[in-house]
C-alpha positions in Angstrom: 17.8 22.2 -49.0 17.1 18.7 -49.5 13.9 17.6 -49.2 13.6 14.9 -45.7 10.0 13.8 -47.1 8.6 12.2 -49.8 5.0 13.0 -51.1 3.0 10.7 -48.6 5.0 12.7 -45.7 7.4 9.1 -45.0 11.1 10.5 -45.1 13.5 9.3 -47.0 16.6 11.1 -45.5 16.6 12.3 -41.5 18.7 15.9 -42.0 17.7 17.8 -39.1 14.5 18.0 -37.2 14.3 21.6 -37.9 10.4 22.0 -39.6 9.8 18.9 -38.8 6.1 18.8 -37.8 4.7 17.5 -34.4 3.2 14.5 -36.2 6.3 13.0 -37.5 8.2 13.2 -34.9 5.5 11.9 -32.3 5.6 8.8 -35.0 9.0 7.9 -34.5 9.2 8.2 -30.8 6.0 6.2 -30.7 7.5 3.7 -32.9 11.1 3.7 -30.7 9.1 2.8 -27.5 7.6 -0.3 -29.0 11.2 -1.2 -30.8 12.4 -1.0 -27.4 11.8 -4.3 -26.1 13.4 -5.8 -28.9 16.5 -3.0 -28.8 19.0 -4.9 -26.7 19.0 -8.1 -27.8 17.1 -11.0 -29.6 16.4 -11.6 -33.3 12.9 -11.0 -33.8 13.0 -8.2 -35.8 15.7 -9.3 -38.5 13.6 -10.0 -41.3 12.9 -6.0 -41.4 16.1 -4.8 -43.4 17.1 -8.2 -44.0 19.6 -8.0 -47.3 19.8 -4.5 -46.9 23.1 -2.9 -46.3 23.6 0.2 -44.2 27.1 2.0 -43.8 28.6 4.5 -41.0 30.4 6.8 -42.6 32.1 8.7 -39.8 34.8 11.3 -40.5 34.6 12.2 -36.8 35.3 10.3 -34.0 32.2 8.2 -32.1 31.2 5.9 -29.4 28.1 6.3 -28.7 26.8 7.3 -32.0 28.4 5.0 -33.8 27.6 1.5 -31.8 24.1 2.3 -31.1 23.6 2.8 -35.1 25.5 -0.5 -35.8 23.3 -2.0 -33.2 20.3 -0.9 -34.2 20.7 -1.6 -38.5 21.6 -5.4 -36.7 18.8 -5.8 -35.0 17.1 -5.4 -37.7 18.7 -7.6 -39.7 20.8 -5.1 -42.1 24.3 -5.6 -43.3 26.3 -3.1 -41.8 29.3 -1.4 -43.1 31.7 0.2 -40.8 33.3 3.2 -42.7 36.5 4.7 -40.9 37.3 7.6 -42.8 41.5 7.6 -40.9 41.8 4.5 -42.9 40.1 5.3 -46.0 40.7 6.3 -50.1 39.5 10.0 -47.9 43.1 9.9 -46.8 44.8 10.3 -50.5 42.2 12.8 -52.0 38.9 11.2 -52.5 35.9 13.6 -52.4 33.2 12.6 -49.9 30.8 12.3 -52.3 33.2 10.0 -54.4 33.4 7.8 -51.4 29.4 7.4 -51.0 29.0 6.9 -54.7 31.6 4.5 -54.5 29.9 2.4 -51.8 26.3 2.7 -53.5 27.5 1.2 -56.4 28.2 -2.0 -54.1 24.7 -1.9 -52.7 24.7 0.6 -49.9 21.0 1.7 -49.3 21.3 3.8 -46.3 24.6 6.0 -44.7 24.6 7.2 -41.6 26.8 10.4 -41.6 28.9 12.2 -38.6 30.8 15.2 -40.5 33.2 18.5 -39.0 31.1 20.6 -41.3 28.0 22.0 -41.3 26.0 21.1 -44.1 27.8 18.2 -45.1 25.3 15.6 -44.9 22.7 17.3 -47.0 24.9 18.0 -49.6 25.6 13.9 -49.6 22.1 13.5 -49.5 21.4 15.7 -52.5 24.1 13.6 -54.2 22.9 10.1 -53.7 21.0 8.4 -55.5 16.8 8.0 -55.9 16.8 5.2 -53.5 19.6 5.8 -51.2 19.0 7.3 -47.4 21.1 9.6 -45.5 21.1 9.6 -41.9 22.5 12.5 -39.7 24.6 11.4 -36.9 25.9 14.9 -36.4 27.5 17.6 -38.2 29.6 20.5 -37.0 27.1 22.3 -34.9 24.4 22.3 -37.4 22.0 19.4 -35.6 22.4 15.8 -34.3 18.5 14.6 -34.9 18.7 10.7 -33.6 20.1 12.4 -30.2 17.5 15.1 -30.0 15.1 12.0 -31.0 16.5 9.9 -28.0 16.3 13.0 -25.5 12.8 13.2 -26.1 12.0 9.8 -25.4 13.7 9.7 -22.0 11.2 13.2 -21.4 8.7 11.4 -22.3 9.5 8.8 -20.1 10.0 10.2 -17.4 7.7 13.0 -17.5 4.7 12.0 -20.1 3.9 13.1 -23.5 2.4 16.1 -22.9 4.8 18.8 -22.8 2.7 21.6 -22.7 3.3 21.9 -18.8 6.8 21.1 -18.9 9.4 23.8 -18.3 13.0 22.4 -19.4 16.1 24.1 -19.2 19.5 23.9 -21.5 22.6 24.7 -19.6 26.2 25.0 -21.4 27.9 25.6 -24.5 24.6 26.0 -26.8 27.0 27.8 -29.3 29.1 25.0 -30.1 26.4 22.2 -29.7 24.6 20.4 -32.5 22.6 18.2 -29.5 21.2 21.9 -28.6 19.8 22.8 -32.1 18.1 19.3 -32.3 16.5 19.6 -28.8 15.2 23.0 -29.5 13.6 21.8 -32.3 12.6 18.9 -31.4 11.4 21.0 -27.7 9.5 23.4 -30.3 7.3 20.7 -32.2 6.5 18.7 -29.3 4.8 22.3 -27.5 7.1 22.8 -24.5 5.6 25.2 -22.3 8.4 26.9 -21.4 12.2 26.5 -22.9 15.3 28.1 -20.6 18.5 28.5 -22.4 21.7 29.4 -20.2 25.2 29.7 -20.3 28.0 32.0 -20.4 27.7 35.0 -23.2 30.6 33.7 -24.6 28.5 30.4 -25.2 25.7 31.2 -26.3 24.4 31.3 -29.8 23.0 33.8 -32.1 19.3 35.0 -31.3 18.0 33.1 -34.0 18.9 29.6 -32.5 17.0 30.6 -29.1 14.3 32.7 -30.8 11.5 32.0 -28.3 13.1 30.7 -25.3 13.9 32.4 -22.3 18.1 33.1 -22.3 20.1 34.1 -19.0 23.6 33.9 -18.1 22.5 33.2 -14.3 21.8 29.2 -14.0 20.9 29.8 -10.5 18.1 32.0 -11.5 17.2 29.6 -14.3 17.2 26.4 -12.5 14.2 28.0 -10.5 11.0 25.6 -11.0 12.6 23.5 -14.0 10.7 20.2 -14.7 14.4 18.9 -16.5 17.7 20.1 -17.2 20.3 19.4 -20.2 23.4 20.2 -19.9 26.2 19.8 -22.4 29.5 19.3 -22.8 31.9 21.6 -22.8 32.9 21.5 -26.6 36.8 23.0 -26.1 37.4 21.3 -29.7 35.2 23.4 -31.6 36.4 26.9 -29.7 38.8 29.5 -31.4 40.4 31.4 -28.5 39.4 31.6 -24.7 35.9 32.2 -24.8 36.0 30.0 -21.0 38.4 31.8 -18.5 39.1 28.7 -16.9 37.9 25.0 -16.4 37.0 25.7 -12.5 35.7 29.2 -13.4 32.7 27.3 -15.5 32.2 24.6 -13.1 32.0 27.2 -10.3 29.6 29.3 -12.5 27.6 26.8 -14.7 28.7 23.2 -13.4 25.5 21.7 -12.0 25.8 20.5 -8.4 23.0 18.6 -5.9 23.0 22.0 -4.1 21.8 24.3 -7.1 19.7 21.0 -8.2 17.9 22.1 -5.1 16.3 24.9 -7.3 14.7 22.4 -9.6 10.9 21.5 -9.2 10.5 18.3 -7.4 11.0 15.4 -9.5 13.6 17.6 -12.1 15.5 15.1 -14.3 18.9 15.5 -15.3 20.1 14.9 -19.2 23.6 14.7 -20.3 24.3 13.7 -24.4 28.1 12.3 -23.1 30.7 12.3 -23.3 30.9 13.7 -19.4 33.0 15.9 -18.5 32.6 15.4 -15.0 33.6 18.2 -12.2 33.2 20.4 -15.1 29.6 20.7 -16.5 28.4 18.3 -13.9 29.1 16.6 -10.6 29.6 13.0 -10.1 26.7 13.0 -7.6 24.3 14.2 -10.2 25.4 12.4 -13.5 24.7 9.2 -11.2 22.2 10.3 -9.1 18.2 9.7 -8.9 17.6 12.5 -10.6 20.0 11.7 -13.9 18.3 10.2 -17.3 21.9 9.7 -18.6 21.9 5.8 -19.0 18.5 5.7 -20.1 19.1 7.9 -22.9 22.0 5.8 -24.0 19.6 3.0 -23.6 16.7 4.5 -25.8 19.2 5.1 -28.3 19.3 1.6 -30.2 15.5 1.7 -30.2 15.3 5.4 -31.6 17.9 4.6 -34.3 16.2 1.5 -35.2 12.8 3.7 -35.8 14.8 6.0 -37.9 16.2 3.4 -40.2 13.0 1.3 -40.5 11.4 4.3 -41.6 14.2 6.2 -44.4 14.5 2.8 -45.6 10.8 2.2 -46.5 10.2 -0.7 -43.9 8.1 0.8 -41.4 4.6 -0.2 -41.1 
């Protein structure tokens, strides 16, 4: 595997936050909440990458993603370079790492990837070049490390930076999601006390991606006590066959409704990476409740992706 660190323990490429330790990643969500002032707007912070360039090479579709990333490289003052891959030399043959060579050699220093496969970004990164930094925006259902990133901010937000007390629970398709991997790691490092993992058996993943956490298929019995609750979207594009009976079927057996919120300890937050699929993994009343984190995790995720890219890029302080 790629190595994410250089020999002073900065990293040059953000792959996964699998092994990463504690420390690092306690340095870039301390350096996100100071970025996050300065995250929505304003030019303060331009000089930082000024004259660098920074391209998002998706070959999946993004929102989300994909405008907080552009956001955050301008904010910073980087030229950005939208990559769509539908409209690109990808579409008559050219490898993937043809493409990225292709754009280092007009000055890309950093590319932020989103890929179908797993794996795919870290074989780019072993590919590029000494001084180019790859970025993992997602791929397959390998990990998604700026969203686990941004989901521990809004914890730590909401419920402090100790986790040791915290009991969180992860409610969905964990099989399917890349968001899931990344939390759990990122859950892992940070010293959750106590991880939940539920879902239908048909959703959940091998033993090895939940090693350590409590699994059920009951989320009644595991929404008992919880300090916060991720759910995830129902990834029916990554299925083969009908491992989900039915859209009602899930939402009557795993959708999370202010009734079975109930459960929750007092002063449970709800997180939610998006897209929503509302009435299906979640009520309306919940994604916009009190309780939800939803738009602040949107919101923390300029200022996470601008931590990131300040740091692969060799600006941070």
């Amino acid at each position: 595997m790629t190595e994410q660190t250089d020999d002073s323990g900065r990293l040059r490429h953000l792959l996964t936050l699998e092994g990463l330790p504690r420390a690092t990643i306690a340095r870039l969500l301390d350096r996100a909440r100071a970025l996050l002032p300065d995250a929505h707007g304003g030019t303060a912070l331009r000089g930082i990458l000024a004259g660098r360039a920074v391209c998002t090479l998706f070959f999946e579709p993004s929102t989300r993603t994909r405008s907080s990333f552009q956001l955050a490289a301008t904010r910073l003052g980087a030229d950005v370079v939208d990559f769509n891959a539908a409209s690109s030399s990808a579409r008559k043959g050219e490898s993937d790492v043809d493409t990225l060579r292709t754009l280092e050699a007009m000055g890309v220093h950093a590319f932020v990837v989103r890929h179908a496969e797993d794996g795919a970004v870290a074989e780019l990164a072993a590919a590029a070049g000494p001084g180019t930094a790859l970025v993992n925006a997602g791929d397959g259902r390998n990990a998604h490390p700026t969203q686990g990133l941004l989901d521990m901010l809004a914890l730590r937000q909401a419920k402090g930076d100790d986790f040791s007390r915290l009991k969180v629970l992860i409610v969905g398709d964990v099989r399917h999601s890349r968001v899931a991997r990344s939390d759990l790691h990122a859950l892992r490092a940070l010293g959750a006390g106590e991880i939940r993992v539920c879902g239908p058996q048909s959703l959940l993943p091998d033993p090895v991606v939940t090693a350590g956490c409590v699994v059920t298929t009951d989320l009644d019995a595991a929404l008992d006590g919880v300090d916060a609750v991720m759910m995830l979207r129902l990834q029916r594009e990554r299925m083969v066959g009908g491992l989900v009976p039915s859209l009602e079927q899930y939402h009557r057996d795993y959708g999370l409704t202010t009734r079975r919120l109930r459960a929750a300890a007092d002063g449970a937050v709800v997180l939610h990476p998006g897209p929503m699929n509302r009435g299906v993994e979640i009520d309306a009343e919940v994604a916009d409740g009190p309780q939800s984190l939803v738009l602040r995790q949107v919101a923390n995720g300029v200022a996470v992706r601008m931590a990131v890219l300040e740091e692969v890029l060799g600006a941070a302080g």
